[in-house]
Every structure is written in structure tokens, then in C-alpha cells.
C-alpha angles and dihedrals in degrees: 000000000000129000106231125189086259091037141269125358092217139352122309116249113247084247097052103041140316138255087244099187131341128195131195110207104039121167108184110189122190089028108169111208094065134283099289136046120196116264097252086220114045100002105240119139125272120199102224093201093070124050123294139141114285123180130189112221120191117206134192120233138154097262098051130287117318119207125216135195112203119180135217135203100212142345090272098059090047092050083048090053094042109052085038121115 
């Protein structure tokens, strides 16, 4: 697992975070880092402001849990991150 500027290249371990909710048909308005976030899985651009897969990932650190909010762009790339190792 490695913590990218968009958010993680694969799963967390169990012993490093958790997939704490996913939905599949996620809209985000107002969203303030621009209108589209990098797929996780292939890289494309997903525009955040029309439906697309979200997930919340909680990982461990030192400092407290960090939460992360990686995109994708179908059901194919999410199935591609999360069975990813």
C-alpha cells in the first residue's frame, strides 16, 4: 500500500486500515479540489460532480487514523484496486 497525492495505490491490509464504506453511485458538488480526481486504478479522470464509485478507506498511522477517498471510474476499475495487492 502506498499513499499517493489522490490516495492509496491498492487495499489496505487488515492490519494496516479498513475499506470503511463504498457507493456506487456517488455525486460530490462543491467539491473543492477541482471537477475531476484521478481513477485509483487506471488513472483516467473522473468528474466528481456526476456519479461514480467513492470509497472511504481508513488507515492506521502514528498520529491517529487517516481517511482516504479514492474514485473510480467503473465497476471494473474498482473491482481491479480492490482485489489488488
Amino acid at each position: 500500500m502506498h499513499a499517493s497525492a489522490e490516495g492509496l495505490d491498492s487495499p489496505p491490509s487488515s492490519d494496516e486500515g479498513t475499506i470503511v464504506k463504498v457507493e456506487a453511485e456517488r455525486t460530490v458538488q462543491g467539491y473543492q479540489d477541482g471537477a475531476t480526481k484521478a481513477c485509483e486504478a487506471c488513472g483516467e479522470p473522473v468528474p466528481v460532480d456526476t456519479e461514480h464509485i467513492g470509497a472511504w478507506v481508513r488507515v492506521s498511522s502514528s498520529t491517529g487514523p487517516i481517511f482516504y477517498r479514492p474514485v473510480f471510474c467503473d465497476a471494473e476499475c474498482w473491482a481491479t484496486w480492490a482485489t489488488s495487492d
